[in-house]
C-alpha positions, 0 to 999 in steps of 0.5 A, spaced: 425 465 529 430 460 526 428 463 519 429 470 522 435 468 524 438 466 517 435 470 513 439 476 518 445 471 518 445 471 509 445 479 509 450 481 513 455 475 509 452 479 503 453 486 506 460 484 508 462 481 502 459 487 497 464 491 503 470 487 501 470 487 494 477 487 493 480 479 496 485 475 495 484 468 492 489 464 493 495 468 490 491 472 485 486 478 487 480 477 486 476 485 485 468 485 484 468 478 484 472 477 478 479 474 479 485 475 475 491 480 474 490 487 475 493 493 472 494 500 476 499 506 478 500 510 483 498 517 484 501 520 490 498 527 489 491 526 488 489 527 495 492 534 495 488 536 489 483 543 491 479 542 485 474 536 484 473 537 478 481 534 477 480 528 481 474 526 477 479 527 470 484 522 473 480 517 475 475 518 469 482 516 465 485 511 470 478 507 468 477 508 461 485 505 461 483 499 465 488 500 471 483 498 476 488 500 481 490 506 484 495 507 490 494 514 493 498 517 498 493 518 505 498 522 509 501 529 508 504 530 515 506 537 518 509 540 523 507 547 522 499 549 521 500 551 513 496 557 509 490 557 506 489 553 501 494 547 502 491 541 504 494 537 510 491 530 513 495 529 520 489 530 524 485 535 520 478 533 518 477 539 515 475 541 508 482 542 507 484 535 510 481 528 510 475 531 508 479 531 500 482 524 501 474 521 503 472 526 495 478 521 492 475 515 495 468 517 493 470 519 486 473 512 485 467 508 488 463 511 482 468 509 476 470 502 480 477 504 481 480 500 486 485 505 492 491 502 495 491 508 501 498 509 505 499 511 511 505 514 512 512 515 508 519 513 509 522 518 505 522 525 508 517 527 503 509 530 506 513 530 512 513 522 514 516 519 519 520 525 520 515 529 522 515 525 527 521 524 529 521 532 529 515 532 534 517 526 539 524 526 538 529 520 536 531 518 530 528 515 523 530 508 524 528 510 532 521 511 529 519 504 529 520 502 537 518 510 538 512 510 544 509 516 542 510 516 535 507 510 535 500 512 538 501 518 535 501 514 527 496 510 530 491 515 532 491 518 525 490 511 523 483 510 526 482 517 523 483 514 516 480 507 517 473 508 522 469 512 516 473 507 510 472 501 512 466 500 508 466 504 502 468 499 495 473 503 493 478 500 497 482 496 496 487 495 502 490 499 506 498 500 506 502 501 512 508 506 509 511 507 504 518 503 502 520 502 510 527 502 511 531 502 517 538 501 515 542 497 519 537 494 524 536 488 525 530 485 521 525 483 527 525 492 528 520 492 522 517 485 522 515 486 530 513 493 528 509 490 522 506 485 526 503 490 531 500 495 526 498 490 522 494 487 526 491 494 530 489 496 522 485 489 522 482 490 529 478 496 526 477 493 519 475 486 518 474 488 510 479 489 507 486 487 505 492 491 508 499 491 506 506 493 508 509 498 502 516 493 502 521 495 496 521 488 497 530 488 500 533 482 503 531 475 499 534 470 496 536 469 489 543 473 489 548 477 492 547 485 489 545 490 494 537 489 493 538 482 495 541 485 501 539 485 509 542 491 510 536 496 509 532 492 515 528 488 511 527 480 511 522 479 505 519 472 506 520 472 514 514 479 513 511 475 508 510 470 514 506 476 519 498 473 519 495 480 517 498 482 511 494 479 506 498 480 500 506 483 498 509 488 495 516 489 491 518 496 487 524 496 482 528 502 481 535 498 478 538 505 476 537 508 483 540 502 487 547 501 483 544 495 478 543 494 471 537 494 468 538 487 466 536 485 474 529 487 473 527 480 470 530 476 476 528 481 481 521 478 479 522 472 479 525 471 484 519 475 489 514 470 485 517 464 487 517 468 495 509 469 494 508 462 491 511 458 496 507 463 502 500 462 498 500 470 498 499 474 492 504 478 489 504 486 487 510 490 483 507 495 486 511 501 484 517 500 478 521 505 474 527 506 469 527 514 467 521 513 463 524 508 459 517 504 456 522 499 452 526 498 458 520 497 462 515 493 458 520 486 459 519 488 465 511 488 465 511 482 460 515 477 465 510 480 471 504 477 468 508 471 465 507 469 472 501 470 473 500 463 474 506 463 479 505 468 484 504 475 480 497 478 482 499 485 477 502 491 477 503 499 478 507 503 473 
């Protein structure tokens, strides 16, 4: 019986090993057991593809050009039931629902690409936190501390997390897309980071999960970015204990900071990492589609691949 138990025992590591086929290792990743500095970018709009046949031509490019890892968008909130033919996620199973985002999750699975699945938006687009303001009312910096928004987002949470939480194709999940909350103190989005985090966790052991940071309010210099003012401690974030890695974006041109910021604004989230022993994610970047402004900026993030940076997503 002693040998039964084991064996039993053995499988069921195996089987949740093969489940979490994206982990950390120290301050890198490690996907399908290989560990090292990934590559990826970002597809906001592919789970409001119709055609499967599109999704399957993305990700058939997205593995033939090695990036790995591909962050989609997993929400598309509405306030009014669209027409035929748009696809809207917040609760919908149908064919014009989620049943598109479990086709992107299948199509990646097949290719050994990695998706990085986001819950909800900042910004005001795919509805977002406003939707949700819309319906309970408040504020958007209200939306943190806000009751039934907040079971509300939760429960479309469980709706994206319980079928997922085994397919190898995820690579973590992302609580929302550059959460801000201008003018409050830091503890709103920490305290609310904590909490989901840990709910996200209570559903699915397996994989990583995220917070979505632009990666505001750290160390290193006295610009805008570098600033508090959005909401945001980044190292004290770092600190909540679900979150298994950190993520940073860089747009110099839409905060009002030279180009020449970028390199630092790496290096000074790379030493943040290094010290709280988490991997690193330049998770979204961009200069108006300058590729000789923006490849420095990819050669600094893998320079510290030793240091810190796990990859990047253009």
């Amino acid at each position: 019986m002693k040998a039964i138990c084991t064996l039993a025992l053995s499988l069921l590591s195996a089987a949740q090993a093969a489940a979490a086929s994206a982990t950390v290792n120290g301050t890198r990743f490690a996907i399908d057991g290989k560990t090292g500095y990934f590559a990826g970018t970002n597809s906001y709009w592919i789970s409001f593809l119709t055609d499967n046949r599109n999704v399957d031509t993305v990700m058939d490019h997205s593995s033939s050009s090695g990036l790995t890892i591909l962050r989609v968008w997993g929400f598309n909130d509405v306030t009014t039931r669209p027409g035929s033919g748009t696809v809207w996620l917040q609760i919908n199973t149908g064919a014009d629902g989620l049943q598109r985002l479990d086709y992107v999750i299948q199509s990646a699975e097949k290719r050994g690409v990695k998706l990085i699945i986001n819950f909800v938006n900042y910004w005001d687009d795919y509805g977002s936190m406003n939707a949700y303001v819309k319906a309970f009312g408040g504020t958007r910096e209200g939306w943190y501390p806000n009751t039934c928004a907040q079971q509300q987002y939760k429960k479309y949470i469980q709706a994206v997390v319980s079928p997922y939480a085994r397919p190898g194709a995820v690579f973590a999940w992302e609580l929302a897309n550059e959460p801000r909350c201008k003018g409050c103190s830091t503890d709103v989005i920490y305290r609310w980071a904590t909490d989901v985090s840990a709910y996200v966790r209570s559903l699915d052991p397996n994989h990583m999960i995220t917070l979505g940071v632009e990666g505001f309010g750290i160390p290193g210099d006295t610009t805008y970015p570098y600033q508090y003012g959005e909401g945001a401690d980044f190292v004290k974030n770092l600190g909540i204990k679900d979150l298994d890695f950190g993520t940073f974006h860089k747009y110099p041109n839409h905060w009002g900071v030279p180009f020449s910021f970028g390199e630092g604004w790496i290096k000074n989230h790379a030493a943040a990492y290094k010290a709280a022993g988490k991997p690193c994610l330049l998770q979204e970047y961009g200069a108006d589609g300058r590729c000789d402004i923006q490849k420095p900026w990819q050669q600094a993030s893998l320079a510290l691949a030793a240091s810190g940076m796990a990859g990047d997503l253009f």
